[in-house]
TIMIBA-199816 format. One record per residue (C-alpha): residue number from 1; residue in three letters; x, y, z. Coordinates in pm, whole numbers. Example, Ala and Ser with C-alpha at 12.3 -4.5 7.8 and 13.67 -1.06 7.14 Angstrom:
BEGIN
NODE, seq, type, xx, yy, zz
NODE, 1, ALA, 1230, -450, 780 .
NODE, 2, SER, 1367, -106, 714 .
This chain:
BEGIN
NODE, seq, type, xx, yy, zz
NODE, 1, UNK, 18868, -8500, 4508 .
NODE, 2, UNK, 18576, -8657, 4304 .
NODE, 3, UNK, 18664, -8996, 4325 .
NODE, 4, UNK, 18561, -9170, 4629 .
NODE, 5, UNK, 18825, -9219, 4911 .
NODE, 6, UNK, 18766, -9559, 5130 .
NODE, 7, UNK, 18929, -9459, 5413 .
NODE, 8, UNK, 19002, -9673, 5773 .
NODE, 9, UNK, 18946, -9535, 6079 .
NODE, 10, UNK, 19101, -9734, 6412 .
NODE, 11, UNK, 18908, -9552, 6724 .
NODE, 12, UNK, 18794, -9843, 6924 .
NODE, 13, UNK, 18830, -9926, 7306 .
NODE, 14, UNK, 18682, -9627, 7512 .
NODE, 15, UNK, 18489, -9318, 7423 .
NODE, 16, UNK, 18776, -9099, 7403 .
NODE, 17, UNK, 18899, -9259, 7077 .
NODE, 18, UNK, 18567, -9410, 6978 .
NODE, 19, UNK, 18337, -9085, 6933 .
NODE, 20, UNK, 18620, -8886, 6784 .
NODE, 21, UNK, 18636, -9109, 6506 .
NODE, 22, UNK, 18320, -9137, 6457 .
NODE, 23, UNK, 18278, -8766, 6403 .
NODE, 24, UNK, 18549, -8815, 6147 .
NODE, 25, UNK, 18345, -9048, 5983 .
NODE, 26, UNK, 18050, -8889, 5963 .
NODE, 27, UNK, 18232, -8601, 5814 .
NODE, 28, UNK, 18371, -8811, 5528 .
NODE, 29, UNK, 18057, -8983, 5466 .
NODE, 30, UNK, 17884, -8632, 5411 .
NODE, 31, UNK, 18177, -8570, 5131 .
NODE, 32, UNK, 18092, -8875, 4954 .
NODE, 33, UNK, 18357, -9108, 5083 .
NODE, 34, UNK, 18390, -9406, 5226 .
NODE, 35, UNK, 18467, -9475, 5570 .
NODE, 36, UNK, 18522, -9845, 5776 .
NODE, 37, UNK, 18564, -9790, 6168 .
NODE, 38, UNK, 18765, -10059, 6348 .
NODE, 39, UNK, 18700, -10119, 6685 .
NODE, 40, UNK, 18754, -10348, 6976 .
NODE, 41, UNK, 18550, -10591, 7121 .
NODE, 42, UNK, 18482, -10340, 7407 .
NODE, 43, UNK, 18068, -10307, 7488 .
NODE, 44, UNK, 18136, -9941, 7450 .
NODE, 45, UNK, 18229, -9975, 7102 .
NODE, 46, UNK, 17921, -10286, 7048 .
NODE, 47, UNK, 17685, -9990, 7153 .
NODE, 48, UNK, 17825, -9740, 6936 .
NODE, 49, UNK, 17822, -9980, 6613 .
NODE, 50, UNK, 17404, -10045, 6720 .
NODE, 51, UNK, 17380, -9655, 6766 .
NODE, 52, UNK, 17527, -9517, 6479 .
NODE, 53, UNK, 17397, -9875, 6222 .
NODE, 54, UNK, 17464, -9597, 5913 .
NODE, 55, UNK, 17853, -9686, 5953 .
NODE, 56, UNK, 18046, -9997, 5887 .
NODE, 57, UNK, 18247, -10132, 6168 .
NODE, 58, UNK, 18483, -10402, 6182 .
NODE, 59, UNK, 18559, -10586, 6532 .
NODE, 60, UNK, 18966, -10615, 6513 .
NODE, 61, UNK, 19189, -10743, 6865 .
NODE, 62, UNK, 19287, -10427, 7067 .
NODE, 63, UNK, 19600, -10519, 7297 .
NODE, 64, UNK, 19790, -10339, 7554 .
NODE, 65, UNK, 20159, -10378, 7554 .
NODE, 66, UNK, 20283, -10493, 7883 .
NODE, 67, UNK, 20633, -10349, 8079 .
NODE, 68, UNK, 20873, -10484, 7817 .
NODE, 69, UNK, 21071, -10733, 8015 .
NODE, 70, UNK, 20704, -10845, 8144 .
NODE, 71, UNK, 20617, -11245, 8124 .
NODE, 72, UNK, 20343, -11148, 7923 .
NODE, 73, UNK, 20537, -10990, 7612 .
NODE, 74, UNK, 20554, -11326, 7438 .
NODE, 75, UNK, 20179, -11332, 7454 .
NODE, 76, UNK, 20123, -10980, 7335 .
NODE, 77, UNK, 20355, -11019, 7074 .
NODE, 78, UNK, 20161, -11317, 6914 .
NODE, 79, UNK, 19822, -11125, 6967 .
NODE, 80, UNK, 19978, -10846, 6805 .
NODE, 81, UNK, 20093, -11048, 6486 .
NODE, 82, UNK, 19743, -11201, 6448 .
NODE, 83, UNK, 19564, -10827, 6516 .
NODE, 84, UNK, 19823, -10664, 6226 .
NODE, 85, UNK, 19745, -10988, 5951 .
NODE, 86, UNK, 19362, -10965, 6025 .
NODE, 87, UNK, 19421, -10548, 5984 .
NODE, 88, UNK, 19590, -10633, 5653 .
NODE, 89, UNK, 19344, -10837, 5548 .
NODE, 90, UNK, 19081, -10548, 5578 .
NODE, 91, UNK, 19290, -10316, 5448 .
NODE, 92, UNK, 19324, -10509, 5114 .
NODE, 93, UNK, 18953, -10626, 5108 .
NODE, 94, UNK, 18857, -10251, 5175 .
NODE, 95, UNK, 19074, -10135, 4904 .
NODE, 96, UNK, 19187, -9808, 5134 .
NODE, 97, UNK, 19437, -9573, 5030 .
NODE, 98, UNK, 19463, -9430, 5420 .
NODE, 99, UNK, 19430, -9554, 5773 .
NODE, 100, UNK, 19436, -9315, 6073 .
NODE, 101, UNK, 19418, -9398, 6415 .
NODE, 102, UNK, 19227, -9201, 6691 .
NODE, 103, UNK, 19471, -9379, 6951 .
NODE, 104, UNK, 19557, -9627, 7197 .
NODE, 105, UNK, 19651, -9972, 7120 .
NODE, 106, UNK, 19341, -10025, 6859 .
NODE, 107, UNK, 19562, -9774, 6666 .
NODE, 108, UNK, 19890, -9938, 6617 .
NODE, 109, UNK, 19830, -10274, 6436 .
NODE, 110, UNK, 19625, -10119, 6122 .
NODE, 111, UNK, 19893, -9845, 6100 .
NODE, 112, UNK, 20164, -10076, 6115 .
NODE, 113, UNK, 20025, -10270, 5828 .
NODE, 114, UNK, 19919, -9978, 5626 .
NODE, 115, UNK, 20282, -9851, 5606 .
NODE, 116, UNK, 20399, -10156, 5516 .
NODE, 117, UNK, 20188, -10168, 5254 .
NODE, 118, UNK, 20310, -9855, 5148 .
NODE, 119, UNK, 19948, -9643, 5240 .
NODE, 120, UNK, 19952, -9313, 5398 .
NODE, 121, UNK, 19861, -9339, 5801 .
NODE, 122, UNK, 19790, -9077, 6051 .
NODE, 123, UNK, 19720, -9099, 6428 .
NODE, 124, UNK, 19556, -8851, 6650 .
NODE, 125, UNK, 19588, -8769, 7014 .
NODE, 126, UNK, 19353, -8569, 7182 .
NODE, 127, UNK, 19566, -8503, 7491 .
NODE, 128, UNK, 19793, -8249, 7607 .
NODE, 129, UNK, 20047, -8567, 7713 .
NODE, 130, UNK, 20035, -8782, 7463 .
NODE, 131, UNK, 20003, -9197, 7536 .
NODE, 132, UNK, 20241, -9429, 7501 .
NODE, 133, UNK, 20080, -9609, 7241 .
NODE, 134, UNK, 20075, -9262, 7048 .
NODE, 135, UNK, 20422, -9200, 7077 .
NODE, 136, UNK, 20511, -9548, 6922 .
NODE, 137, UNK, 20299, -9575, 6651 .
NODE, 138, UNK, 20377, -9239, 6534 .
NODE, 139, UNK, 20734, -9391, 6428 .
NODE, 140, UNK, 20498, -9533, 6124 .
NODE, 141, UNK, 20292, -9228, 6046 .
NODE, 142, UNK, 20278, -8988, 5786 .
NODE, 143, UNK, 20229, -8690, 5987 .
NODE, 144, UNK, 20077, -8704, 6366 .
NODE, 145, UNK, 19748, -8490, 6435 .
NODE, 146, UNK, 19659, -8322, 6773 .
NODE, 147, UNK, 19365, -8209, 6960 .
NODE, 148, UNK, 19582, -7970, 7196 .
NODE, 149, UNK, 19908, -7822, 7022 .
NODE, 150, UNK, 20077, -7839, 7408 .
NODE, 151, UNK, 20155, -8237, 7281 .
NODE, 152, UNK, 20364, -8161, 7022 .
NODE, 153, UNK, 20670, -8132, 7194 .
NODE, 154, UNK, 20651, -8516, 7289 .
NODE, 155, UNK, 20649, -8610, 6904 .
NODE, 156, UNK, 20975, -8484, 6835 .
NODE, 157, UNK, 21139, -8575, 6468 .
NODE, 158, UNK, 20731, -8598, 6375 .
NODE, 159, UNK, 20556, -8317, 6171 .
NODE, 160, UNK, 20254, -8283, 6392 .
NODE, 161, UNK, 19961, -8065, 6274 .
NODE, 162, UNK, 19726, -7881, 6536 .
NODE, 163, UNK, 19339, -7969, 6399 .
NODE, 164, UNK, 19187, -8022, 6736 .
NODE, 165, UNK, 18934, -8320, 6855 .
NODE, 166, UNK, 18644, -8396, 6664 .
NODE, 167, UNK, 18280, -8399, 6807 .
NODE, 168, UNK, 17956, -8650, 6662 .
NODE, 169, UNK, 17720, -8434, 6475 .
NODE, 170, UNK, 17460, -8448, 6741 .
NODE, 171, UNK, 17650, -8229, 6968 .
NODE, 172, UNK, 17632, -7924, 6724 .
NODE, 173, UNK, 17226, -7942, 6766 .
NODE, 174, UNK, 17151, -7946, 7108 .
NODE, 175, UNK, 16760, -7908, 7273 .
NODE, 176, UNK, 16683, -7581, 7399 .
NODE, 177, UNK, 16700, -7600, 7835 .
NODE, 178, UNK, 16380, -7673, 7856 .
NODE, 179, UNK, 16330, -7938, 7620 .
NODE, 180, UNK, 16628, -8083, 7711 .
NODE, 181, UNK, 16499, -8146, 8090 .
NODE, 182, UNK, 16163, -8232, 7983 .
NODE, 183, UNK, 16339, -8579, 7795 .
NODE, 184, UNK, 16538, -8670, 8150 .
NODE, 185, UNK, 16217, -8572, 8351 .
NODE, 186, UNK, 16425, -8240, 8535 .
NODE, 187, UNK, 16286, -7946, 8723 .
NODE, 188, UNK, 16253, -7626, 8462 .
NODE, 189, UNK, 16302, -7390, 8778 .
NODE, 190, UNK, 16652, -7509, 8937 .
NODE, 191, UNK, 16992, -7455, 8861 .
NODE, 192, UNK, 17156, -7816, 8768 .
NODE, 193, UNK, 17482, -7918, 8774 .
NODE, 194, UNK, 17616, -8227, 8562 .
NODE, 195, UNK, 17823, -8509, 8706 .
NODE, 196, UNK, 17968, -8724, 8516 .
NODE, 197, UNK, 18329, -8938, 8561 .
NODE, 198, UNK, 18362, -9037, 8180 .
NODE, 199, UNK, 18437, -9388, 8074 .
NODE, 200, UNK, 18642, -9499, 8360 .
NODE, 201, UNK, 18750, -9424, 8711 .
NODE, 202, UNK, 18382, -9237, 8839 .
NODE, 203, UNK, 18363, -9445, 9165 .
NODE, 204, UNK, 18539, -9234, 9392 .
NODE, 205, UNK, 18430, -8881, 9205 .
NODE, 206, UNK, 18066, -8995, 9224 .
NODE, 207, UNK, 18037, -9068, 9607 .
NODE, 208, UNK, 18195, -8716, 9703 .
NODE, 209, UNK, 17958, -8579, 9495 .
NODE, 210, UNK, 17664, -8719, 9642 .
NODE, 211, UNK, 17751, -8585, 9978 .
NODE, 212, UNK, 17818, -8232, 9831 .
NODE, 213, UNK, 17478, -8313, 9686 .
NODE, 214, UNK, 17292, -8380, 9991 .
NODE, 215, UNK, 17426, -8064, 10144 .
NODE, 216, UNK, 17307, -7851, 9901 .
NODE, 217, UNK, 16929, -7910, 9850 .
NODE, 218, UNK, 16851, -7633, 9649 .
NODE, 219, UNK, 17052, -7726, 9371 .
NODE, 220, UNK, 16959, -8030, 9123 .
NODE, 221, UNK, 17222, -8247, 9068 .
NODE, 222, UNK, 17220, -8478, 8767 .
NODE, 223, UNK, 17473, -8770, 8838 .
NODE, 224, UNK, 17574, -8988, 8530 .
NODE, 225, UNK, 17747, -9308, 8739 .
NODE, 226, UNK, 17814, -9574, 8489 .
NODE, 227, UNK, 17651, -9858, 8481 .
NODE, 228, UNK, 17857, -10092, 8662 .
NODE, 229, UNK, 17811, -9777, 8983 .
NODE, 230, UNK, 17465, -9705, 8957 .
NODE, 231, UNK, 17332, -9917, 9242 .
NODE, 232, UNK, 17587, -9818, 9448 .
NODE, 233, UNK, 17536, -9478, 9405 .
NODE, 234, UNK, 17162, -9486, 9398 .
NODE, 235, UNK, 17184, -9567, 9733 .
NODE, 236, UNK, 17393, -9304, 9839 .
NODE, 237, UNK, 17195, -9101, 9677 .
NODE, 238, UNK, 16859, -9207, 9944 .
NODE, 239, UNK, 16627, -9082, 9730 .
NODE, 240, UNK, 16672, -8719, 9788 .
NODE, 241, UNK, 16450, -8515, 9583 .
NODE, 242, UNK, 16738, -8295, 9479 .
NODE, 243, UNK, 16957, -8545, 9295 .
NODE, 244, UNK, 16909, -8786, 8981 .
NODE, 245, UNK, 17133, -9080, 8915 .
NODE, 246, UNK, 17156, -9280, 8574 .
NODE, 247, UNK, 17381, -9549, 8488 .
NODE, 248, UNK, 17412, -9470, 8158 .
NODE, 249, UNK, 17333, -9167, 7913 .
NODE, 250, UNK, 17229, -9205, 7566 .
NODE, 251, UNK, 17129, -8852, 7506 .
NODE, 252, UNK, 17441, -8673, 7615 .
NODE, 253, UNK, 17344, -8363, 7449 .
NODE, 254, UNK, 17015, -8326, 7616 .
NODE, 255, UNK, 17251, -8387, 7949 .
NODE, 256, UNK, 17424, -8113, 7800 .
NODE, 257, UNK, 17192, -7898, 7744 .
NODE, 258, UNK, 16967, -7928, 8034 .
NODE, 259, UNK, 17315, -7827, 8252 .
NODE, 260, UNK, 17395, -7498, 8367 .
NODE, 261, UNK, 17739, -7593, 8484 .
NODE, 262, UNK, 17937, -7944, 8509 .
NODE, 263, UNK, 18150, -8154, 8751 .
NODE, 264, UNK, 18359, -8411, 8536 .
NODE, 265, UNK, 18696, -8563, 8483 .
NODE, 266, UNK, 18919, -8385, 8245 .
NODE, 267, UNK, 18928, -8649, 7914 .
NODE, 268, UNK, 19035, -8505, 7620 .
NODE, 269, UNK, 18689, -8620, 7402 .
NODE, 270, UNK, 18499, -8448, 7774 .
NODE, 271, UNK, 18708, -8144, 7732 .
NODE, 272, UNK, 18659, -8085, 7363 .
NODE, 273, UNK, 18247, -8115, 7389 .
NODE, 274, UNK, 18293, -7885, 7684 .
NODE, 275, UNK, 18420, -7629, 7452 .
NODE, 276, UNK, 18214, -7694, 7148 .
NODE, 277, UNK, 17867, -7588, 7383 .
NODE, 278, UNK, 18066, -7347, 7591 .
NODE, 279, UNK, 17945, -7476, 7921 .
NODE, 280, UNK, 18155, -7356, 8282 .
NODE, 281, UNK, 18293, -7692, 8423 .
NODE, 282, UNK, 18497, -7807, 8766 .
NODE, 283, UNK, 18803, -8054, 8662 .
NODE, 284, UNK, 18861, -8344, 8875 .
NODE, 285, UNK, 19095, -8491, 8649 .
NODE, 286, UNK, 19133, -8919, 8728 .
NODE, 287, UNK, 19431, -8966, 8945 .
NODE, 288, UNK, 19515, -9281, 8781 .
NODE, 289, UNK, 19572, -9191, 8406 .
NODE, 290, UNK, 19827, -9240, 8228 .
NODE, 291, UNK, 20121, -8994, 8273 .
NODE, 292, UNK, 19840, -8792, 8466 .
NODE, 293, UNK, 19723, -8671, 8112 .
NODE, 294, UNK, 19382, -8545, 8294 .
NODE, 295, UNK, 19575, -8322, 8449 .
NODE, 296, UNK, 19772, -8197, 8208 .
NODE, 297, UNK, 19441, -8132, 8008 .
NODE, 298, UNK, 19280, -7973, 8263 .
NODE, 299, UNK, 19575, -7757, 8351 .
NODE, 300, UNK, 19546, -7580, 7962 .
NODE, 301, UNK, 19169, -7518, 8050 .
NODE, 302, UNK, 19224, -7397, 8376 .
NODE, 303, UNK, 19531, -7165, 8244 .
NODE, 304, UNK, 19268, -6980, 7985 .
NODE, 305, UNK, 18978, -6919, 8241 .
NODE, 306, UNK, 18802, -7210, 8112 .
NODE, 307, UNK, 18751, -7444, 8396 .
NODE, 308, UNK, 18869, -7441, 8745 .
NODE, 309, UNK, 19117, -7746, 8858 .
NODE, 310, UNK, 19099, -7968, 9155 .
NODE, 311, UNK, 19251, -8262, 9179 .
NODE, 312, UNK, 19044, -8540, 9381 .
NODE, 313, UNK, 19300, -8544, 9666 .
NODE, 314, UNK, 19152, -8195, 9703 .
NODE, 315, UNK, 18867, -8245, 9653 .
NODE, 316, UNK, 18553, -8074, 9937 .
NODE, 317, UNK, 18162, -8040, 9917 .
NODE, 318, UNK, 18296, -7617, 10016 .
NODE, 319, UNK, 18513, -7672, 9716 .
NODE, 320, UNK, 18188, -7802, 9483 .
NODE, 321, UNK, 17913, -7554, 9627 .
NODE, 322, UNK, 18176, -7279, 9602 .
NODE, 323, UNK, 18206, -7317, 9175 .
NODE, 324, UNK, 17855, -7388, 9192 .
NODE, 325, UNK, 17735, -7060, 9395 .
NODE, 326, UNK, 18064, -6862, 9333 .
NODE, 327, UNK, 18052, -6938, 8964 .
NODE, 328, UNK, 17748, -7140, 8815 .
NODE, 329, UNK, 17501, -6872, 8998 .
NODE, 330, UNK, 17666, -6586, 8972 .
NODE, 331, UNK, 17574, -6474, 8601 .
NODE, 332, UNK, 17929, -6254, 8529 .
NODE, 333, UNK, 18215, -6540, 8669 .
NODE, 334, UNK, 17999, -6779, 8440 .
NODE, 335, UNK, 17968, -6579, 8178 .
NODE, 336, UNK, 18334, -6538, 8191 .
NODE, 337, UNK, 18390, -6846, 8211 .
NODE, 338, UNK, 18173, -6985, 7934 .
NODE, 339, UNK, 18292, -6724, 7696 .
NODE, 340, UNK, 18699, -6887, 7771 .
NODE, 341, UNK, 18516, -7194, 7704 .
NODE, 342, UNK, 18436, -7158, 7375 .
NODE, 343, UNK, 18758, -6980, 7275 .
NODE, 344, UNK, 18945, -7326, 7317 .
NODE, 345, UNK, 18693, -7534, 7069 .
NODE, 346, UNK, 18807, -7605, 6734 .
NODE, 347, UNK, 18472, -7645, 6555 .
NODE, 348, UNK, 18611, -7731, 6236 .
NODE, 349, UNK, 18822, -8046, 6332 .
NODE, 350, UNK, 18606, -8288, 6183 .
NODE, 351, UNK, 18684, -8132, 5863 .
NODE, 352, UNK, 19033, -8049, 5884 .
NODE, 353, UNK, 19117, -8386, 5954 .
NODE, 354, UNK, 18906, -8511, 5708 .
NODE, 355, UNK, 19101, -8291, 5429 .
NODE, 356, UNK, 19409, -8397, 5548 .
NODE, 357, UNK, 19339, -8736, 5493 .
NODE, 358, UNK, 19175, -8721, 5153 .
NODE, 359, UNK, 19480, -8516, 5059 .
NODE, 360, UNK, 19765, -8671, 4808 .
């Protein structure tokens, strides 16, 4: 296609949806098109517009739909009339010819109005369960895209095409090791193991793995806590020499990189850079997701030798220092496990998804 394509992409309100679309942008930008991200009014999404100031976001109304027969549905309903006119209105002044949403709520206004205006929509979900939000605004979609083809059994009726989840160009250039530790100030000479709870629900998964931290001084672990947990877990922490703790991360693939292994929750967005670097992880997927989607990821990981699986209920420092000294340390299981890894990474999602939409 030679003409440029001004195409909207709704990905705001965590990182999940956020740096997936992003990724997608960048990808159409580098064919010569036109992308406009819409986000929420979420600081994860006002950091990402500062970070990444070559792409054009627009700050739309992102609202969750409450149990139907809730008090607040009257309220929800209004917001989401205002959200889908104000979508509308950028659709128009952007002159698009598509609109995909990465997912969640954020997703379903700009869709809505893009069908009605008779455009072409798409929305992707990166999980092996679909949301809820998903599985409604697909009724308005052209054709539903998935990181994980274990979701398309919940879009039934829908034709669903397998591209995977996209990563940010960053991530395919990591630092070497050593350069990589040198930026966060880590030892060159240990083995280091990653923690790091996502966007939400890291409280509990961060002060287990302090203590399985402590106990295991001749291991570095690097602890990523959020911001909102860092003090807290700073303090836990007691200054041992062994562990680092940051509230945030702004060089994720230098984390990355400087990692030999890694602790995390099992998000989709978590999952799919996991696979992209090939790097051995441990799965403690957040008990409190929706439809237990973590689990469900981390179950199709697990299944291929990718990861190993425990769910925080289960969670023991023998459970962490066994993956870290059963696996991490000992060079075959990792290998093995690394090499699963990378069997489940669709490198070339960015682009598929990007031809799909620039397709007539």
């Amino acid at each position: 296609m030679n003409t440029p394509t001004n195409v909207i992409i709704a990905c705001g309100g965590t990182g999940g949806h956020l740096f997936p679309g992003i990724a997608v942008a960048q990808q159409l930008r580098s064919m010569g098109h036109h992308p406009v991200l819409l986000i929420s009014q979420k600081e994860v999404d006002a950091e990402a517009s500062r970070k990444y100031g070559d792409l054009e976001f627009h700050t739309v109304q992102a609202i969750a739909k409450p149990p139907t027969f809730s008090p607040r549905m009257p309220g929800f309903l209004w917001k989401m009339l205002r959200s889908y006119l104000t979508c509308r209105s950028i659709i128009k002044k952007e002159k698009a010819s598509v609109v995909i949403g990465m997912g969640g709520f954020t997703s379903m206004p700009p869709i809505m109005a893009a069908h009605y205006m008779g455009l072409r929509t798409y929305v992707h979900d990166s999980n092996a369960m679909p949301g809820k939000s998903n599985r409604m605004t697909a009724r308005w979609c052209t054709s539903v895209m998935l990181g994980l083809k274990e979701a398309a059994k919940h879009f039934p009726g829908r034709v669903c095409i397998v591209t995977g989840t996209p990563v940010r160009d960053e991530l395919n250039n990591l630092p070497t090791q050593a350069e990589a530790r040198e930026r966060l100030g880590l030892p060159q000479d240990k083995t280091i193991i990653l923690v790091t709870g996502g966007s939400q629900g890291a409280r509990n998964l961060n002060s287990m793995l302090i203590d399985a931290a402590k106990a295991d001084p001749e291991v570095h672990y690097l602890v990523i806590a959020g911001r909102l947990d860092y003090e807290r877990v700073n303090g836990l922490a007691g200054g041992a020499p062994n562990i680092t703790v940051m509230g945030f991360c702004s060089d994720m693939p230098a984390a990355y990189a400087a990692a030999d292994g890694v602790i995390a929750r099992a998000g989709a967005s978590t999952l799919t850079e996991l696979s992209i670097i090939g790097k051995a992880c441990f799965l403690v997927p957040f008990p409190f997701a929706a439809d237990d989607h973590q689990t469900a990821n981390a179950r199709v990981f697990a299944d291929a030798g990718a990861a190993v699986l425990c769910q925080q209920s289960e969670l023991t420092t023998a459970k962490v220092h066994d993956f870290v000294h059963g696996t991490i340390m000992n060079p075959t299981a990792r290998e093995a496990m690394e090499t699963a890894m990378r069997a489940q990474a669709r490198p070339e999602a960015a682009t598929t998804i990007a031809r799909a939409l620039l397709s007539e």
